[in-house]
Backbone as XML, in Angstrom:
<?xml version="1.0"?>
<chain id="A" units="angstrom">
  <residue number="1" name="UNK">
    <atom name="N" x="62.939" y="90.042" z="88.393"/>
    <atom name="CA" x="62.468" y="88.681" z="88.546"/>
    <atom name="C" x="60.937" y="88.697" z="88.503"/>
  </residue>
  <residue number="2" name="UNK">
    <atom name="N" x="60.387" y="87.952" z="87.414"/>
    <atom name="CA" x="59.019" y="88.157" z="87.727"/>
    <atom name="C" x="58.563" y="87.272" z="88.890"/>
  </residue>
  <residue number="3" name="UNK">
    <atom name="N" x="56.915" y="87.543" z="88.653"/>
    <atom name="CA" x="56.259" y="86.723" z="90.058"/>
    <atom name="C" x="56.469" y="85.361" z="89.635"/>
  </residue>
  <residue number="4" name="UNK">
    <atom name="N" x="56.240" y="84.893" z="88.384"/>
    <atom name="CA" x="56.027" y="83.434" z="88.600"/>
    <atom name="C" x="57.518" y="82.408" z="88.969"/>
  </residue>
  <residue number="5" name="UNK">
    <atom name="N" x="58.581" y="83.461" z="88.921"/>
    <atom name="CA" x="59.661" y="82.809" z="89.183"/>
    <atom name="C" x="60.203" y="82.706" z="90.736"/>
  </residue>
  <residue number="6" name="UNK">
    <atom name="N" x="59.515" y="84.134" z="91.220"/>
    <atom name="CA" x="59.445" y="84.151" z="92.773"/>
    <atom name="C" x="58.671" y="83.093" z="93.582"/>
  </residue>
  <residue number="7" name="UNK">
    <atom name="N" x="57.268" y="82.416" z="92.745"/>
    <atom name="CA" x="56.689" y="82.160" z="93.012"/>
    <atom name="C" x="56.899" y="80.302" z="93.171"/>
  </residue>
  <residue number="8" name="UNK">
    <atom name="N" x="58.017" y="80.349" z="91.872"/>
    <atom name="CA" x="58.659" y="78.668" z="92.059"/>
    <atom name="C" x="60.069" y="78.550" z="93.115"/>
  </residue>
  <residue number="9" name="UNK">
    <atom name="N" x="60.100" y="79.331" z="93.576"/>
    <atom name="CA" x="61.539" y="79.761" z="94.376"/>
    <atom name="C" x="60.861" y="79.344" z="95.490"/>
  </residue>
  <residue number="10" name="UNK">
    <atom name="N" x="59.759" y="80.520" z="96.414"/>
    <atom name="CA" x="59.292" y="79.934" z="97.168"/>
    <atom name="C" x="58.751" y="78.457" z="97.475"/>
  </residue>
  <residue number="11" name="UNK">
    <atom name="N" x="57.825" y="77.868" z="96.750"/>
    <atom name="CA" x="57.217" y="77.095" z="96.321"/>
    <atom name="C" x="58.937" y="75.868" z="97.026"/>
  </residue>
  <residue number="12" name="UNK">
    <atom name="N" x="59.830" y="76.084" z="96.479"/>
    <atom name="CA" x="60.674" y="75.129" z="96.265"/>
    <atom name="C" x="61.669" y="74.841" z="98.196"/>
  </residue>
  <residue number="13" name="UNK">
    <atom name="N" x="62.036" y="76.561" z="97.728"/>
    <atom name="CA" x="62.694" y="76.511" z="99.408"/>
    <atom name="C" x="61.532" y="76.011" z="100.726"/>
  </residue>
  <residue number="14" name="UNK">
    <atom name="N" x="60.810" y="76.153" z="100.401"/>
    <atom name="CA" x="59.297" y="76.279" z="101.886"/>
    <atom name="C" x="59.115" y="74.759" z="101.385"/>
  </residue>
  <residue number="15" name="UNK">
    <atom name="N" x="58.956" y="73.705" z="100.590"/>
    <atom name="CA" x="59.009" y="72.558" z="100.353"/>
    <atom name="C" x="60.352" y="72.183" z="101.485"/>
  </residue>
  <residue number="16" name="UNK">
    <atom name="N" x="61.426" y="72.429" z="100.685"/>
    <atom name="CA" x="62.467" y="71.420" z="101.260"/>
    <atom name="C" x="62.914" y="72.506" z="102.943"/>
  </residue>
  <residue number="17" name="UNK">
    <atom name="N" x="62.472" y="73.143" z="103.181"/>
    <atom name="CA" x="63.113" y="73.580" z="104.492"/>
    <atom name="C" x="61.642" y="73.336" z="105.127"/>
  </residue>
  <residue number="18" name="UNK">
    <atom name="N" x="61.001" y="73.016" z="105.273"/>
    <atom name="CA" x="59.682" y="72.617" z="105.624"/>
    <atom name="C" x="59.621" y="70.976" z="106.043"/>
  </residue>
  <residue number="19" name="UNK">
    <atom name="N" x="60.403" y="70.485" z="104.977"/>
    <atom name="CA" x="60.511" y="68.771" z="104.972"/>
    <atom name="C" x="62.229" y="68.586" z="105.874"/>
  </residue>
  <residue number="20" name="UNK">
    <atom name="N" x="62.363" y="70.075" z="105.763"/>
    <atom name="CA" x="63.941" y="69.402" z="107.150"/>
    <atom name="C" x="63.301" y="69.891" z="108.485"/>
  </residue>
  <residue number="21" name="UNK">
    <atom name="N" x="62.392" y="71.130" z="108.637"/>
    <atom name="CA" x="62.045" y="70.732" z="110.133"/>
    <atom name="C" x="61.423" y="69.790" z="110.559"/>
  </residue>
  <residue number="22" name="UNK">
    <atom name="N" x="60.575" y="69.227" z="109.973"/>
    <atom name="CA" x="59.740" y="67.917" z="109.843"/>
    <atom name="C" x="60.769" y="66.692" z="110.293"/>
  </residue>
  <residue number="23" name="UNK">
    <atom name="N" x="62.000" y="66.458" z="109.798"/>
    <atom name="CA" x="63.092" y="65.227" z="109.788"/>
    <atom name="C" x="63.561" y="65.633" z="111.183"/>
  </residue>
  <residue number="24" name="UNK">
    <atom name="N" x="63.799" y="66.914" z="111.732"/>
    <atom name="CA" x="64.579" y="67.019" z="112.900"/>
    <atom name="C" x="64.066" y="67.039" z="113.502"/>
  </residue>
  <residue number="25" name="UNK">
    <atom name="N" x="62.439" y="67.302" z="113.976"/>
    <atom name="CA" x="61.179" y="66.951" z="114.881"/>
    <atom name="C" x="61.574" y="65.808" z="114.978"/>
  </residue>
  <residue number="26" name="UNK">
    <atom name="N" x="61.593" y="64.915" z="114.288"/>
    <atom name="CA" x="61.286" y="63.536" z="114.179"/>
    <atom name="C" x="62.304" y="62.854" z="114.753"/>
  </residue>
  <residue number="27" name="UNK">
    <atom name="N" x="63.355" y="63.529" z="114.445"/>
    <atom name="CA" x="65.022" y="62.986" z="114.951"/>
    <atom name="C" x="64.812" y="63.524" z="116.939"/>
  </residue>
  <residue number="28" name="UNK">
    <atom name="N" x="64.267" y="64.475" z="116.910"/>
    <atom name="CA" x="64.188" y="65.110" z="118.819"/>
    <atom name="C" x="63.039" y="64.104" z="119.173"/>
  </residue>
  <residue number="29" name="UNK">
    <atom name="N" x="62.095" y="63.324" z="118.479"/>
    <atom name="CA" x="61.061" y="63.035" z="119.285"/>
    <atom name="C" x="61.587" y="61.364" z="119.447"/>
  </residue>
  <residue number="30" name="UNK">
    <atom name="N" x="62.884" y="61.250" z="118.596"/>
    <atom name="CA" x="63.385" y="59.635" z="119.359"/>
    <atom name="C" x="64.159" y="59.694" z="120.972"/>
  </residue>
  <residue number="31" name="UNK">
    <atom name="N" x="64.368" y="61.092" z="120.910"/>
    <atom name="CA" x="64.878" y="61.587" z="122.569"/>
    <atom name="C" x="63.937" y="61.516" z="123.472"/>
  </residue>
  <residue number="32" name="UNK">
    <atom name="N" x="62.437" y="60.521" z="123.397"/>
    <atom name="CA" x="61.622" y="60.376" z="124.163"/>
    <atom name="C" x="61.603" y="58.878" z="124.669"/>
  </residue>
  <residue number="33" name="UNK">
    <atom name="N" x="62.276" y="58.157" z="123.847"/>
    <atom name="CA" x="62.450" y="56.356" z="124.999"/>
    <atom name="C" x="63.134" y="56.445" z="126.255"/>
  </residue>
  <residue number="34" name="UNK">
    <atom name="N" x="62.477" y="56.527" z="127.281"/>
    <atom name="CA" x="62.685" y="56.665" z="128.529"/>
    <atom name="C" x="63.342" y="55.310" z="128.782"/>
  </residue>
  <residue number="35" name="UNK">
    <atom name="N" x="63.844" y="54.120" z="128.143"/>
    <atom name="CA" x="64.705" y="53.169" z="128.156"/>
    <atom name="C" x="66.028" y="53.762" z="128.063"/>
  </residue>
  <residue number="36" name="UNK">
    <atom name="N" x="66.188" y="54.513" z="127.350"/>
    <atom name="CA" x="67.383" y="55.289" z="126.770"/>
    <atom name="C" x="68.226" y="56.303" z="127.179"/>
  </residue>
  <residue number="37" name="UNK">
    <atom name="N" x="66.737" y="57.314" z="127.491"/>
    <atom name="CA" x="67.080" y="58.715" z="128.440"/>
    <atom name="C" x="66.209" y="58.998" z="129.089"/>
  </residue>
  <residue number="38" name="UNK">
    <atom name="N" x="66.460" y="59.865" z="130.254"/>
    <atom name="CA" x="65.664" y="60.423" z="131.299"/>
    <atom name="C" x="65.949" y="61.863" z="130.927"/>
  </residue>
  <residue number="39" name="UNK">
    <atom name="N" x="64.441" y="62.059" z="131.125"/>
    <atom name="CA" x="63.962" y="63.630" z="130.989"/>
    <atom name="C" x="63.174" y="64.169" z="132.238"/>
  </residue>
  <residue number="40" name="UNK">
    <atom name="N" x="63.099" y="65.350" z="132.531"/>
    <atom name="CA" x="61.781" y="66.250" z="133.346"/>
    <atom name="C" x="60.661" y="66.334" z="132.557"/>
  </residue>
  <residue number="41" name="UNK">
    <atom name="N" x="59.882" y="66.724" z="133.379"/>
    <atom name="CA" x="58.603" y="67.819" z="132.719"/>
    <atom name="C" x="58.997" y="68.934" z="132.457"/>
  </residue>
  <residue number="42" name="UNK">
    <atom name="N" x="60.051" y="69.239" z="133.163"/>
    <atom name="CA" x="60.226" y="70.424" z="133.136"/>
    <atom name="C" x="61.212" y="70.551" z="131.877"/>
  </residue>
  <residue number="43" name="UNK">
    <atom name="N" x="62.166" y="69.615" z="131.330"/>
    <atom name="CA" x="62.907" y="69.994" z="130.387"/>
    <atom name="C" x="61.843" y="69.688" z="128.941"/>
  </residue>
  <residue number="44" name="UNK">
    <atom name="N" x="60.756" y="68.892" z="128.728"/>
    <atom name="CA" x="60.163" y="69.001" z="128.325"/>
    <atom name="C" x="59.234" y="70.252" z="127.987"/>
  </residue>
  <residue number="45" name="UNK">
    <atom name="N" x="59.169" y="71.183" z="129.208"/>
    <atom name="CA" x="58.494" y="72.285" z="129.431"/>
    <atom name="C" x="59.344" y="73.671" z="128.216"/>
  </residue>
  <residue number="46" name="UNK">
    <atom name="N" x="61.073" y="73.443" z="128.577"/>
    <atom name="CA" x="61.722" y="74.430" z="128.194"/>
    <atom name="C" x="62.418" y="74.119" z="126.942"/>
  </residue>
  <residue number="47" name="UNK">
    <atom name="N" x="61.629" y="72.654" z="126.197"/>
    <atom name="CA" x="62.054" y="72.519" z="124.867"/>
    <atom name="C" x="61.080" y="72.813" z="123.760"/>
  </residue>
  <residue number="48" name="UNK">
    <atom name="N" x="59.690" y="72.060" z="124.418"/>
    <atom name="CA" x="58.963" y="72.499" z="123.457"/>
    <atom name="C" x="57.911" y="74.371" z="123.509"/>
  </residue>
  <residue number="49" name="UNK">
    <atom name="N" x="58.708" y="74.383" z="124.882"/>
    <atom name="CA" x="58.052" y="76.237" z="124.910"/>
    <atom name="C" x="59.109" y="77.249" z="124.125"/>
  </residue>
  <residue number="50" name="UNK">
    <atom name="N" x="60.473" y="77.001" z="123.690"/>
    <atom name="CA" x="61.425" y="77.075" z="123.163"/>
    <atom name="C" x="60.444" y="77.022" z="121.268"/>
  </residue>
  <residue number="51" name="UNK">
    <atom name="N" x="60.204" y="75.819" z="121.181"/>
    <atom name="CA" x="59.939" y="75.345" z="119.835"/>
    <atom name="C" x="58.438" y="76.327" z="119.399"/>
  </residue>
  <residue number="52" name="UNK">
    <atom name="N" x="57.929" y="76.098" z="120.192"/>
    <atom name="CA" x="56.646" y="77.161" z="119.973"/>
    <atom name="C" x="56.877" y="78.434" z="119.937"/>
  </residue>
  <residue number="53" name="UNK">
    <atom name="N" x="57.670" y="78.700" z="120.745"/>
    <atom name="CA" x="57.932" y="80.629" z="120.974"/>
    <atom name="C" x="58.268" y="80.972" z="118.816"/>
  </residue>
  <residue number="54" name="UNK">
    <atom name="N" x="58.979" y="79.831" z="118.501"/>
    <atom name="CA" x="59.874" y="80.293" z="117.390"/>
    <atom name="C" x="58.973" y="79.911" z="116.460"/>
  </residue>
  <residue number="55" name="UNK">
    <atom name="N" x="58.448" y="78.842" z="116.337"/>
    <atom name="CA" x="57.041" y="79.236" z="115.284"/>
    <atom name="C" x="56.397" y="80.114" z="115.383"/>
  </residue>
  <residue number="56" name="UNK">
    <atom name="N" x="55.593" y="80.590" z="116.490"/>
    <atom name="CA" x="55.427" y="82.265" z="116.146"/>
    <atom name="C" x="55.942" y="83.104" z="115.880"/>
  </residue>
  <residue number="57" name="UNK">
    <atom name="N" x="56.700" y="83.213" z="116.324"/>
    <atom name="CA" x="58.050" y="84.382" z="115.808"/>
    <atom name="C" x="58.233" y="84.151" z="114.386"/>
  </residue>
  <residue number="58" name="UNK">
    <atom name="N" x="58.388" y="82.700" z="113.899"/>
    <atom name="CA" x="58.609" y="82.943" z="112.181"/>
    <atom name="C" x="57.466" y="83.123" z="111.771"/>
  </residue>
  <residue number="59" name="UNK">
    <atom name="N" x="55.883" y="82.450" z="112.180"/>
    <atom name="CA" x="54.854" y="82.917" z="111.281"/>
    <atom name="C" x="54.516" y="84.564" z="111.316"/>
  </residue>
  <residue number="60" name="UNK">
    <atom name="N" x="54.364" y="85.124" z="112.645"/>
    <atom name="CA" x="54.535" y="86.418" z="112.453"/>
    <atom name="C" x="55.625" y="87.614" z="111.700"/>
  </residue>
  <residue number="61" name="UNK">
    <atom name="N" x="56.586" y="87.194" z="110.927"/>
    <atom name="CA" x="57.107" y="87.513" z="109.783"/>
    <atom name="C" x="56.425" y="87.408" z="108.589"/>
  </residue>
  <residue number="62" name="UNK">
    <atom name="N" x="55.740" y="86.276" z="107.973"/>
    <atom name="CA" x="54.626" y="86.136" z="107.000"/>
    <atom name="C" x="53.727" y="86.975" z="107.530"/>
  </residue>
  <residue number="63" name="UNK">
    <atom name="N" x="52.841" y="87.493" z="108.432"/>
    <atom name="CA" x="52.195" y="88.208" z="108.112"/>
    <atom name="C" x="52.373" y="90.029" z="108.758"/>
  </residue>
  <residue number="64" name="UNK">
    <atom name="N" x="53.388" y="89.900" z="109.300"/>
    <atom name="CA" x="54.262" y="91.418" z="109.839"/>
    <atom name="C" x="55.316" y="91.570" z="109.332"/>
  </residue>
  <residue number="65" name="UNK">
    <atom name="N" x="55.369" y="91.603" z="108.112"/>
    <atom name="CA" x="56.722" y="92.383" z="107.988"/>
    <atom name="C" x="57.432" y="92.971" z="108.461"/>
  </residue>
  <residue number="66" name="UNK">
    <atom name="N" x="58.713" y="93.438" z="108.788"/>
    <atom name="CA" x="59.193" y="94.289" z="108.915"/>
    <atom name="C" x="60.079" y="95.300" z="107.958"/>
  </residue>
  <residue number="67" name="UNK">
    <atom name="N" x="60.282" y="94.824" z="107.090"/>
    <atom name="CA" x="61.067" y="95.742" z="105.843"/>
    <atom name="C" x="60.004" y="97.104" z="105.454"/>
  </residue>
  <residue number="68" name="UNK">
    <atom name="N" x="59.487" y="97.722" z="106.470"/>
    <atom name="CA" x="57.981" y="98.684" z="105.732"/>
    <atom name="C" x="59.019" y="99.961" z="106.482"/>
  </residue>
  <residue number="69" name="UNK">
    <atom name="N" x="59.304" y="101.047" z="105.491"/>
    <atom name="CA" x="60.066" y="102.371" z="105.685"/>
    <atom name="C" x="59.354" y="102.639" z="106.697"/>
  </residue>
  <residue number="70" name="UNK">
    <atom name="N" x="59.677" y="103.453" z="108.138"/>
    <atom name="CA" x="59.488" y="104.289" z="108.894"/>
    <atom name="C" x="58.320" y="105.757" z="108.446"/>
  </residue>
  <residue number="71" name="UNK">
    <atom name="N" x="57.351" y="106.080" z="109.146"/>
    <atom name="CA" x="56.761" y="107.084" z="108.547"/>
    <atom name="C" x="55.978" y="107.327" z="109.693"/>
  </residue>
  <residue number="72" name="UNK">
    <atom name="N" x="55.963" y="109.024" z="109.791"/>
    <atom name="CA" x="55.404" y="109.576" z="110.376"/>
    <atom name="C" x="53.326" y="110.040" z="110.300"/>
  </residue>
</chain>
């Protein structure tokens, strides 16, 4: 596969899986009308420390690989 085809692959998946975390943010942040539902701080605390832990965790894949052979 060359690069430029890798390069529209990415390009394409990181578009549309990019534009669905974006929709489901958006869909969790209507779980904030306190007309509707009652929340903590604290569950607030263990959703979005939840949501952050895992954006790092995926950006540190872009720049840590792990697929690198073992070597002494």
């Amino acid at each position: 596969m060359d690069n430029n085809t890798k390069r529209e692959n990415f390009k394409r998946l990181a578009v549309y899986r990019t534009n669905e975390v974006l929709k489901r943010l958006k869909v969790l942040g209507n779980c904030s009308n306190r007309s509707v539902y009652e929340y903590t701080e604290d569950d607030l605390n263990k959703i979005f420390g939840e949501i952050e832990r895992k954006v790092k965790e995926t950006k540190a894949k872009f720049h840590y690989p792990k697929n690198k052979p073992f070597q002494l």
